[in-house]
N, CA and C atoms of all chains as a GROMACS GRO file, in nm:
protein
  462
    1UNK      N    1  -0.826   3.431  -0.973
    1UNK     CA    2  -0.750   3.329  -0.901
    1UNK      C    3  -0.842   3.216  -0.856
    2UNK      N    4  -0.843   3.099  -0.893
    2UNK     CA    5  -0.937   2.981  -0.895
    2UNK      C    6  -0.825   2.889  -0.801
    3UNK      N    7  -0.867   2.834  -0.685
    3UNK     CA    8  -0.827   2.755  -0.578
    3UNK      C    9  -0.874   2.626  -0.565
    4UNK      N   10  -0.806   2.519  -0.574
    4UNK     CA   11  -0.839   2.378  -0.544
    4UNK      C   12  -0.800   2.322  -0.450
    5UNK      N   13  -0.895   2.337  -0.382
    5UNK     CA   14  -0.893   2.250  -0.257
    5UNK      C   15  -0.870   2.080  -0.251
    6UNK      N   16  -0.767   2.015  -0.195
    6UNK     CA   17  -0.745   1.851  -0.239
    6UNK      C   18  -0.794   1.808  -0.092
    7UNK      N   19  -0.859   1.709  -0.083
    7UNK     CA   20  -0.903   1.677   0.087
    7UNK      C   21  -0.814   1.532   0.064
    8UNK      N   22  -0.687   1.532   0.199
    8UNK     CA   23  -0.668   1.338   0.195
    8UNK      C   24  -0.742   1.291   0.304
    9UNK      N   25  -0.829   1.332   0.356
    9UNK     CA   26  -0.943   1.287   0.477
    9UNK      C   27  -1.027   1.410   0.511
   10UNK      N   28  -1.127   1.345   0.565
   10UNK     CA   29  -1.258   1.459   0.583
   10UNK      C   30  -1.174   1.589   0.654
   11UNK      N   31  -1.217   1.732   0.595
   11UNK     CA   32  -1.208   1.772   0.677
   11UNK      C   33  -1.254   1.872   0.796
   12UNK      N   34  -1.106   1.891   0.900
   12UNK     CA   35  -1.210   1.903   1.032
   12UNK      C   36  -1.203   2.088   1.026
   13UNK      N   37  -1.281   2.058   1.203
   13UNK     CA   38  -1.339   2.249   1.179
   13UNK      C   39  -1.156   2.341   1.164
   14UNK      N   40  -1.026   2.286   1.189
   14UNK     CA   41  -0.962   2.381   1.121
   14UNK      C   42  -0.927   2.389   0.990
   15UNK      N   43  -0.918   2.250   0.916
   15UNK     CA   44  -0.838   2.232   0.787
   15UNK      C   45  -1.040   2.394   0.730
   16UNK      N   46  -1.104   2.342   0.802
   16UNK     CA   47  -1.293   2.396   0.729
   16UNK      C   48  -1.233   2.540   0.729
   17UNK      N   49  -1.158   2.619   0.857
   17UNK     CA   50  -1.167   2.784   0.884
   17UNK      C   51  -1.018   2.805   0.728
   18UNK      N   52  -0.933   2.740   0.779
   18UNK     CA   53  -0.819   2.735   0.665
   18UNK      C   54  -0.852   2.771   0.544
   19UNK      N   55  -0.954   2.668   0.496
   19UNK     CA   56  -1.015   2.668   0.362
   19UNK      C   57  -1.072   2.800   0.336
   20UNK      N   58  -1.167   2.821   0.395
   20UNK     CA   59  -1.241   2.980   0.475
   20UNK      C   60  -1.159   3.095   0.399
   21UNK      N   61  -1.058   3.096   0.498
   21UNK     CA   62  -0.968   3.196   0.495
   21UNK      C   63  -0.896   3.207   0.317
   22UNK      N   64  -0.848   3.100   0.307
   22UNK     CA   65  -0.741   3.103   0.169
   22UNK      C   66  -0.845   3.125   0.040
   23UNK      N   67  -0.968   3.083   0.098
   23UNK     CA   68  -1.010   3.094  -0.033
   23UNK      C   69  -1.121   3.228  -0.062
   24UNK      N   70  -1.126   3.281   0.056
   24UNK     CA   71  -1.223   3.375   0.063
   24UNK      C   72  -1.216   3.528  -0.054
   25UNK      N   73  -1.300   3.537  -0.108
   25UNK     CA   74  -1.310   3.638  -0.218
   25UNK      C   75  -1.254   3.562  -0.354
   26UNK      N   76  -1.182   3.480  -0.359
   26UNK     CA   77  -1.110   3.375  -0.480
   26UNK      C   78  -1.271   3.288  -0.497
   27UNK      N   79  -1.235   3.214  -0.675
   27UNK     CA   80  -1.306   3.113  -0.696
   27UNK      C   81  -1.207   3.002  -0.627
   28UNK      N   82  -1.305   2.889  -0.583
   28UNK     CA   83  -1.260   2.771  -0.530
   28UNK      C   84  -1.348   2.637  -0.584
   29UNK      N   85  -1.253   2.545  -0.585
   29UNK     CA   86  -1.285   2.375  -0.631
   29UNK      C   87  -1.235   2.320  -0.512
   30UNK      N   88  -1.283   2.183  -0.505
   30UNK     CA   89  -1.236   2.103  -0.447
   30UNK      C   90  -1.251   1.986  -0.481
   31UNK      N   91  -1.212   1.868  -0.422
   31UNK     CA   92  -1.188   1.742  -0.507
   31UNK      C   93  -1.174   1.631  -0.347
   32UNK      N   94  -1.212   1.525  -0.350
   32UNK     CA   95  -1.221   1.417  -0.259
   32UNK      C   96  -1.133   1.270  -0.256
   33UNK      N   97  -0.984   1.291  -0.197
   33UNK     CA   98  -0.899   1.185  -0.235
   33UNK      C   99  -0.996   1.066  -0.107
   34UNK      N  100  -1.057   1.136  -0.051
   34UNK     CA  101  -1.072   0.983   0.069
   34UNK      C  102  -1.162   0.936   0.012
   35UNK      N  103  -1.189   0.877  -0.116
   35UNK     CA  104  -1.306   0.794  -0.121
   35UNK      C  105  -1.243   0.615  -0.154
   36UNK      N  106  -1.364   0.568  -0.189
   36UNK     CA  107  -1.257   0.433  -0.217
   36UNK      C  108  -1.229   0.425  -0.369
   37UNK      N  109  -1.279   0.534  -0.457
   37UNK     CA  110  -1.207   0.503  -0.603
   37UNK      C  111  -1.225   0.690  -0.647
   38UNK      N  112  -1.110   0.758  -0.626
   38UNK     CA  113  -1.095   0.888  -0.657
   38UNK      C  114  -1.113   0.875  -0.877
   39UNK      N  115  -1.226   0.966  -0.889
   39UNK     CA  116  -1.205   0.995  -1.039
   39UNK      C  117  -1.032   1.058  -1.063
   40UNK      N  118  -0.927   0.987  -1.079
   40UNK     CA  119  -0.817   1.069  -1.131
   40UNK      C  120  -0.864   1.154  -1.223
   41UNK      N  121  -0.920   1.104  -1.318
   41UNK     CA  122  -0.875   1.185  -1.452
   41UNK      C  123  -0.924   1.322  -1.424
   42UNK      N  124  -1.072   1.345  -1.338
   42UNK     CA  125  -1.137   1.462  -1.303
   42UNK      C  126  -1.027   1.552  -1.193
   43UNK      N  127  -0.966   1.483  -1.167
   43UNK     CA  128  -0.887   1.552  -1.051
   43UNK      C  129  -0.783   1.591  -1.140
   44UNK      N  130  -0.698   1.541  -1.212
   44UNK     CA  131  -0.603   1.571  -1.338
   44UNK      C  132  -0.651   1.714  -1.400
   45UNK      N  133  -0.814   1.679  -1.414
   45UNK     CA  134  -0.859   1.821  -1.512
   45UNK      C  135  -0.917   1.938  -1.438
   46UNK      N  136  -0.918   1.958  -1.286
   46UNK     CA  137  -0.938   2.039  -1.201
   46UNK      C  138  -0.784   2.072  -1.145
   47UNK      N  139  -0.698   1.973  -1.154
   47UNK     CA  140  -0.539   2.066  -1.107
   47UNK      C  141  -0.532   2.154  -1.232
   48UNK      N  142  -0.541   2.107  -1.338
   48UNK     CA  143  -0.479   2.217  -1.484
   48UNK      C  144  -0.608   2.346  -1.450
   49UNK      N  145  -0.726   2.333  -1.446
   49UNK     CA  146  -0.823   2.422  -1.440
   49UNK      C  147  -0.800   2.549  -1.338
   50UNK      N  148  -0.712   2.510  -1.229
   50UNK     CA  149  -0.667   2.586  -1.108
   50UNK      C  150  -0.538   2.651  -1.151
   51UNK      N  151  -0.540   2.771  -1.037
   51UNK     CA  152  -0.398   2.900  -1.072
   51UNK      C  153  -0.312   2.804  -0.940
   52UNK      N  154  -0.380   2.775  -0.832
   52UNK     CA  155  -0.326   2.687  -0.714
   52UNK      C  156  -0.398   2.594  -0.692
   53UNK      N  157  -0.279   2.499  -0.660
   53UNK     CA  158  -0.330   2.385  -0.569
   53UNK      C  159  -0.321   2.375  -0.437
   54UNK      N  160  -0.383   2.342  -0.361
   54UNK     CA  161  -0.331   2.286  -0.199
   54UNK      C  162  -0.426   2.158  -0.124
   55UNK      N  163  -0.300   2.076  -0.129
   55UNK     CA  164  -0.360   1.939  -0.047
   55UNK      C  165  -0.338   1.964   0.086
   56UNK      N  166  -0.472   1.899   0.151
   56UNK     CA  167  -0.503   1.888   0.282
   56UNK      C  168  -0.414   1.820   0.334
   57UNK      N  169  -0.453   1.813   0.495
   57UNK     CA  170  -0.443   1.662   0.555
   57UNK      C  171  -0.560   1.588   0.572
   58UNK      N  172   0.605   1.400  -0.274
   58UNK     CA  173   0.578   1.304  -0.207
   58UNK      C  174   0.631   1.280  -0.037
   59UNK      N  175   0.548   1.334   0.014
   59UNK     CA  176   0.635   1.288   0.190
   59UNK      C  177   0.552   1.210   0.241
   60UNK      N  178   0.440   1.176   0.243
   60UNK     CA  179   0.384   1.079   0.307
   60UNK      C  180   0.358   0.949   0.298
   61UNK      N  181   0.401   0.847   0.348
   61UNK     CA  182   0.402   0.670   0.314
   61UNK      C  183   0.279   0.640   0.228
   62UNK      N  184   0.162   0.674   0.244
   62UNK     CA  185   0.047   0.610   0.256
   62UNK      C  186  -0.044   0.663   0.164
   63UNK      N  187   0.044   0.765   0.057
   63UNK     CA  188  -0.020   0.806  -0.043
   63UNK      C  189   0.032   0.729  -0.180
   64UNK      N  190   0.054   0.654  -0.199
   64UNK     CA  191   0.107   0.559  -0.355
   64UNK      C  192  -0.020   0.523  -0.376
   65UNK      N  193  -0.082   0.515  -0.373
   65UNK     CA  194  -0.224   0.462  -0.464
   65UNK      C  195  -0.241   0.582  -0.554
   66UNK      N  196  -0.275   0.707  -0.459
   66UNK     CA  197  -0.350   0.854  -0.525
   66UNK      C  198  -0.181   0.862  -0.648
   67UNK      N  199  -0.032   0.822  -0.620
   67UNK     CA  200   0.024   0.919  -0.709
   67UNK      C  201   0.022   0.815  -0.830
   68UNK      N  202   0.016   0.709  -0.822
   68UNK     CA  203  -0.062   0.603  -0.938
   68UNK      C  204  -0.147   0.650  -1.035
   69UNK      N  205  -0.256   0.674  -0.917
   69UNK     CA  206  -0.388   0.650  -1.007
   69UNK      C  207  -0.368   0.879  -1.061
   70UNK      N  208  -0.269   0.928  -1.040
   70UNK     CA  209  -0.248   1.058  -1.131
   70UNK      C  210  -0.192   1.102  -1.209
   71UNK      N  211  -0.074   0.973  -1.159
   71UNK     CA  212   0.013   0.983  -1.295
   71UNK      C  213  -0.035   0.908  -1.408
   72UNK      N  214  -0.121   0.774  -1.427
   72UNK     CA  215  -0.187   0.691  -1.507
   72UNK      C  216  -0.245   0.836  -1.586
   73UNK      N  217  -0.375   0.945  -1.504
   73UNK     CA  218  -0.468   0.989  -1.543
   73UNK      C  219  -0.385   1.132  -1.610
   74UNK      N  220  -0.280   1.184  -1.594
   74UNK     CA  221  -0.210   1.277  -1.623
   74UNK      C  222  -0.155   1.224  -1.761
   75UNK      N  223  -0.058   1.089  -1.748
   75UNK     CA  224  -0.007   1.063  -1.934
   75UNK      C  225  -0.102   1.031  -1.982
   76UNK      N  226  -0.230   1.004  -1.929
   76UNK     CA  227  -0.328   0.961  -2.066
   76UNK      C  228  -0.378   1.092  -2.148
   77UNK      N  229  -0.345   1.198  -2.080
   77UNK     CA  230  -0.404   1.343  -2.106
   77UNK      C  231  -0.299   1.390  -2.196
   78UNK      N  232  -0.186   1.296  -2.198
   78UNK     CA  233  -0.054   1.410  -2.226
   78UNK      C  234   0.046   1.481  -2.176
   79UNK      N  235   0.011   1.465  -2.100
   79UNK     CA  236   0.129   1.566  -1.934
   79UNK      C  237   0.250   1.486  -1.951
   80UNK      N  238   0.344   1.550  -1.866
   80UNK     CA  239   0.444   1.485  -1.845
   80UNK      C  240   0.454   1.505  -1.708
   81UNK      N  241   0.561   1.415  -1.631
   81UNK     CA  242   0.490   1.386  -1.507
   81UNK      C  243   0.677   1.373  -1.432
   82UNK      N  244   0.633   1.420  -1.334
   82UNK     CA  245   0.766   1.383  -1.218
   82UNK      C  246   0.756   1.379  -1.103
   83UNK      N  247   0.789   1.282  -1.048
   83UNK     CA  248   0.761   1.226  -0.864
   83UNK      C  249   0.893   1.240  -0.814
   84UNK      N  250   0.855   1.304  -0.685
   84UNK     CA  251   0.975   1.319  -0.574
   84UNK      C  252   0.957   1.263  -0.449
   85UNK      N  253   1.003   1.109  -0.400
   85UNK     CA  254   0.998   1.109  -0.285
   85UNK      C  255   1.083   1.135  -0.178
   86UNK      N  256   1.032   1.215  -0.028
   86UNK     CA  257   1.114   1.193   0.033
   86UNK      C  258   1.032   1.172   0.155
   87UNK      N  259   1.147   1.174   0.245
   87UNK     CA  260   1.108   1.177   0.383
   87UNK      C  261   1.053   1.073   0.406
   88UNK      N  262   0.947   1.023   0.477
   88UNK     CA  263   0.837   0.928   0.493
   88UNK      C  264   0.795   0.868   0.360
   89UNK      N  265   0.839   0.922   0.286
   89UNK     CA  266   0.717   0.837   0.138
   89UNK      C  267   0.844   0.737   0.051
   90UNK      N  268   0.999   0.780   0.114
   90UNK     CA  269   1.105   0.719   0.023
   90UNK      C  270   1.042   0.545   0.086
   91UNK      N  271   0.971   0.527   0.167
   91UNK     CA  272   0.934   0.370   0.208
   91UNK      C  273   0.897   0.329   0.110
   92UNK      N  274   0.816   0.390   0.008
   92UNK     CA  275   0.713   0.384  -0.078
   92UNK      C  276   0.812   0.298  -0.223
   93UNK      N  277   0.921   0.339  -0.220
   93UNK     CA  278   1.025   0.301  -0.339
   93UNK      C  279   1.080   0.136  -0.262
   94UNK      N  280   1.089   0.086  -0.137
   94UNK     CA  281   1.137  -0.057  -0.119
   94UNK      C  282   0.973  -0.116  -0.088
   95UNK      N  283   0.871  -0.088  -0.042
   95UNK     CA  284   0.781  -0.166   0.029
   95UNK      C  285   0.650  -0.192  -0.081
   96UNK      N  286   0.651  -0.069  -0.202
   96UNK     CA  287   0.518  -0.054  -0.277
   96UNK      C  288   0.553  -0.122  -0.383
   97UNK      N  289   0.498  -0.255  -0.393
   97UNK     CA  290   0.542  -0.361  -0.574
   97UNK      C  291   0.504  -0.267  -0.663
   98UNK      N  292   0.401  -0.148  -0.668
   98UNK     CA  293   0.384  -0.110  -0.781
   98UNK      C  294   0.505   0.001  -0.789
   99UNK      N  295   0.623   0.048  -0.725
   99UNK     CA  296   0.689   0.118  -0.732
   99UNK      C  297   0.782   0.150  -0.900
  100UNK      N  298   0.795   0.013  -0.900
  100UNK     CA  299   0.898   0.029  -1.056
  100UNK      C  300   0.827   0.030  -1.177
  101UNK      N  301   0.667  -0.019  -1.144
  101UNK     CA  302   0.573   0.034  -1.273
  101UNK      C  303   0.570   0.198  -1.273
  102UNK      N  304   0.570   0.253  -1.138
  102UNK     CA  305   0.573   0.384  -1.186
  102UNK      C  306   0.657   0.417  -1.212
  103UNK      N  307   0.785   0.386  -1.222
  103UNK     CA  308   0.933   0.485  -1.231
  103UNK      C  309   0.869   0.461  -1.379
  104UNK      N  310   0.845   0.304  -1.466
  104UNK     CA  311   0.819   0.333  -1.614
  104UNK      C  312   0.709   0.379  -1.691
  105UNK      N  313   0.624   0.432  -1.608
  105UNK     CA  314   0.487   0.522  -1.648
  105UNK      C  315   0.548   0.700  -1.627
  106UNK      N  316   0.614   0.731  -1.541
  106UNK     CA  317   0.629   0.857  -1.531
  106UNK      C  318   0.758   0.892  -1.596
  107UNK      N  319   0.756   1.035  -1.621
  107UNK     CA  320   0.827   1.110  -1.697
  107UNK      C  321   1.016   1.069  -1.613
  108UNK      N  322   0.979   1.112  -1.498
  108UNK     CA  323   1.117   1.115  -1.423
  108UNK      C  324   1.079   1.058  -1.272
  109UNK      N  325   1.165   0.994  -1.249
  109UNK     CA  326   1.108   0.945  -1.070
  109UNK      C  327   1.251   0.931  -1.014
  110UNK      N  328   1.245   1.023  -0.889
  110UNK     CA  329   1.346   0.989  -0.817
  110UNK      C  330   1.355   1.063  -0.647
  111UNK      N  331   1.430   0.988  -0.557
  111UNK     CA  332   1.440   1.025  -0.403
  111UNK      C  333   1.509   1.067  -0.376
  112UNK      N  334   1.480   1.165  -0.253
  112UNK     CA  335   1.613   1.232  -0.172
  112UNK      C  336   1.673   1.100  -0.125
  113UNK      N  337   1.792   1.107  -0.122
  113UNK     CA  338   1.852   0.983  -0.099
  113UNK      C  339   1.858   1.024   0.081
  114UNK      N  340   1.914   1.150   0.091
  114UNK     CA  341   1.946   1.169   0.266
  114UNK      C  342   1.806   1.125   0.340
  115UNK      N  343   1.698   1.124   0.308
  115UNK     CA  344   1.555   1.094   0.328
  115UNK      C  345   1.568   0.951   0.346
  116UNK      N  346   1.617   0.864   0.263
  116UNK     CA  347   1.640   0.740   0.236
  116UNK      C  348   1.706   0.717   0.351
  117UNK      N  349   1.829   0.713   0.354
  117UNK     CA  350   1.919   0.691   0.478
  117UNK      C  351   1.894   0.693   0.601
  118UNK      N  352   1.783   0.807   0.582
  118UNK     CA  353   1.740   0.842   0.751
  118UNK      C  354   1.598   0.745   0.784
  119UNK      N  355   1.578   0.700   0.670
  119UNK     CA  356   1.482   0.621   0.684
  119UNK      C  357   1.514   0.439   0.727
  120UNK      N  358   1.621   0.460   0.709
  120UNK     CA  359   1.713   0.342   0.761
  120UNK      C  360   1.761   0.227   0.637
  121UNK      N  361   1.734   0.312   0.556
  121UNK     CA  362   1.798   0.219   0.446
  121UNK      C  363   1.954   0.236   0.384
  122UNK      N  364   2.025   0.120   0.361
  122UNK     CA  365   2.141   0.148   0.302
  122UNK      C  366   2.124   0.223   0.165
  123UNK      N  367   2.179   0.359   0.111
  123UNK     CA  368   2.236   0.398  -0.015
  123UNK      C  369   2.248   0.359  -0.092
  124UNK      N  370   2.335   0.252  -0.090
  124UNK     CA  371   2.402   0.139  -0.233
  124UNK      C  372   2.256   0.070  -0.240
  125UNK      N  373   2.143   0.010  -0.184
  125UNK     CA  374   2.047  -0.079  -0.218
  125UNK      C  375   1.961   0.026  -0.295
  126UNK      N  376   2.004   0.043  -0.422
  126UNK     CA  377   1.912   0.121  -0.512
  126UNK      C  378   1.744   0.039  -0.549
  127UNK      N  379   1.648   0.124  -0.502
  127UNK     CA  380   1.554   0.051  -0.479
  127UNK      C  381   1.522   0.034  -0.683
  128UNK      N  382   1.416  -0.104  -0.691
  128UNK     CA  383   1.418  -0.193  -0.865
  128UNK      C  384   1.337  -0.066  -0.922
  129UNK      N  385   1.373  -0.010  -1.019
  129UNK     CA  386   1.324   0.091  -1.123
  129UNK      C  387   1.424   0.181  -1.148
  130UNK      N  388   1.429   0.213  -1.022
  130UNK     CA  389   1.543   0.345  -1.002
  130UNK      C  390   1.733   0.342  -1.048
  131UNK      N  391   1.763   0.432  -1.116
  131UNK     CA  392   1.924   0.423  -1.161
  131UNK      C  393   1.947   0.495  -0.985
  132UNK      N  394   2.114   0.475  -1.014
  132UNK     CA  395   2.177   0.559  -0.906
  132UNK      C  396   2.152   0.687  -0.913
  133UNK      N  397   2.126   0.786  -1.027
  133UNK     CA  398   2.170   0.888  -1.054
  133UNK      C  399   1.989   0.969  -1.038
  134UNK      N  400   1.916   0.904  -0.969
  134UNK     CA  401   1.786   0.918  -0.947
  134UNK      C  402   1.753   0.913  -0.804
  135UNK      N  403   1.874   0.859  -0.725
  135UNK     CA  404   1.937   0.861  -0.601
  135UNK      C  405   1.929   1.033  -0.555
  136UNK      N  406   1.851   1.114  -0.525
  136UNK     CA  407   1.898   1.275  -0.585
  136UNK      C  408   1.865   1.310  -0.458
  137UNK      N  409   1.953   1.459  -0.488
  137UNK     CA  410   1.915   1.547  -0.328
  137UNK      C  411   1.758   1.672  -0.366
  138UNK      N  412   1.758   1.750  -0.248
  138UNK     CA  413   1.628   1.818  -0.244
  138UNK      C  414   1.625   1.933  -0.409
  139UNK      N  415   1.727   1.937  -0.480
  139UNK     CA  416   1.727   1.996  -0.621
  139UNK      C  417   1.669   1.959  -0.702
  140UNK      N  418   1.655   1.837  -0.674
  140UNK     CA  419   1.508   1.769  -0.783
  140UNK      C  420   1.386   1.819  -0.712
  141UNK      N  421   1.368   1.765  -0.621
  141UNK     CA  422   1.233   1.891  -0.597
  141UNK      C  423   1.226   2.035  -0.618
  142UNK      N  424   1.324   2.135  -0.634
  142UNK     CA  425   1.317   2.281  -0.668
  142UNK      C  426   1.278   2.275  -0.825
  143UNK      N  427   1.357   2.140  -0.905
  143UNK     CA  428   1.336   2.170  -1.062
  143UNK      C  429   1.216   2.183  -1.072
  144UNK      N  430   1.082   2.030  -1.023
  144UNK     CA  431   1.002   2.048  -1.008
  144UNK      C  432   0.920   2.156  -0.979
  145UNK      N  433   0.945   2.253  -0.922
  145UNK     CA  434   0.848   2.391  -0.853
  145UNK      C  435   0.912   2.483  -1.004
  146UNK      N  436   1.036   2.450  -1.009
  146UNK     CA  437   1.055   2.579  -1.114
  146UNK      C  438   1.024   2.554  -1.284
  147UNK      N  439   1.012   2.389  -1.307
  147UNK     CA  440   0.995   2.382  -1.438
  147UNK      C  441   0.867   2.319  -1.500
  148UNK      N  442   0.779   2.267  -1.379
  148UNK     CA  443   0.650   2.252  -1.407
  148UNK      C  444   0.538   2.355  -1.448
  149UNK      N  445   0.433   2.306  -1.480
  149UNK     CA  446   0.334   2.389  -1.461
  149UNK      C  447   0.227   2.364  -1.355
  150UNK      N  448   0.252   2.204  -1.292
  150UNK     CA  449   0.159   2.214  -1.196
  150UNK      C  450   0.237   2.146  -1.094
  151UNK      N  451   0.195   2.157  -0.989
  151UNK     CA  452   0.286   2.123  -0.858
  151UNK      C  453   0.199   2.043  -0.720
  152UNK      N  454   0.196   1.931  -0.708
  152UNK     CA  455   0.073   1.860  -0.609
  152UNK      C  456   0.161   1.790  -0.530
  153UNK      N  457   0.131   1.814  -0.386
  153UNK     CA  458   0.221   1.761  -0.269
  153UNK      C  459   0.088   1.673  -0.195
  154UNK      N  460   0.190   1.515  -0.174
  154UNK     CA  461   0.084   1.415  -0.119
  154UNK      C  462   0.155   1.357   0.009
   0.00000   0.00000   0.00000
């Protein structure tokens, strides 16, 4: 089970324990929407690469 | 789609998704149906993506009249929360912004 983590802003120490938790013993990715030019296409090929997705806040 | 302030990211995924091949479907509601009267790039995406369409009750409550079908969109794209279930049940991938 491979987990992708989506961040839409940094995140803080709960979205951090959240992450922790859901992903613990699973493989995990993550990916960085807050920047000022998100690679789509890499983010496109890390959602297909993942069993789940889950966007932050 | 529920949040106003994400139309850039579902742009720049749906662009990066049909260039791959995917096929692609956007659901706005709630807070993000703003996104269909206020975002100019709105009706480029209805014609880049596979299917695009809003909870309309989302719409309404958002204070817009019904009949003002926002430019891209048919009436019949006007839709209730069943377009979002197709989505969960007939995709293969599922991303909430």
């Amino acid at each position: 089970m491979k987990i992708l983590n989506i961040y839409r802003s940094e995140p803080d120490d709960t979205t951090k324990k959240l992450v922790e938790i859901v992903t613990r013993d699973r493989d995990a990715d993550s990916f960085d929407l807050n920047v000022d030019a998100p690679d789509y296409s890499a983010l496109v090929d890390k959602i297909f690469d993942a069993d789940q997705t889950i966007c932050w806040w | 789609m529920t949040n106003p302030d994400q139309f850039k990211h579902v742009m720049g995924i749906t662009k990066a998704a049909k260039a791959k091949g995917s096929n692609v479907k956007v659901f706005f509601t709630w807070d993000a149906t703003h996104n269909a009267k206020k975002e100019a790039g709105f009706p480029e995406l209805c014609k880049i993506a596979d299917d695009v369409s809003i909870c309309v009750d989302s719409y309404k409550n958002m204070g817009y009249d019904i009949d003002d079908i926002p430019e891209g969109l048919e009436a019949k794209k006007m839709a209730t929360q069943a377009q979002h279930g197709i989505i969960i049940e007939d995709y293969d991938c599922y991303l909430s912004l």
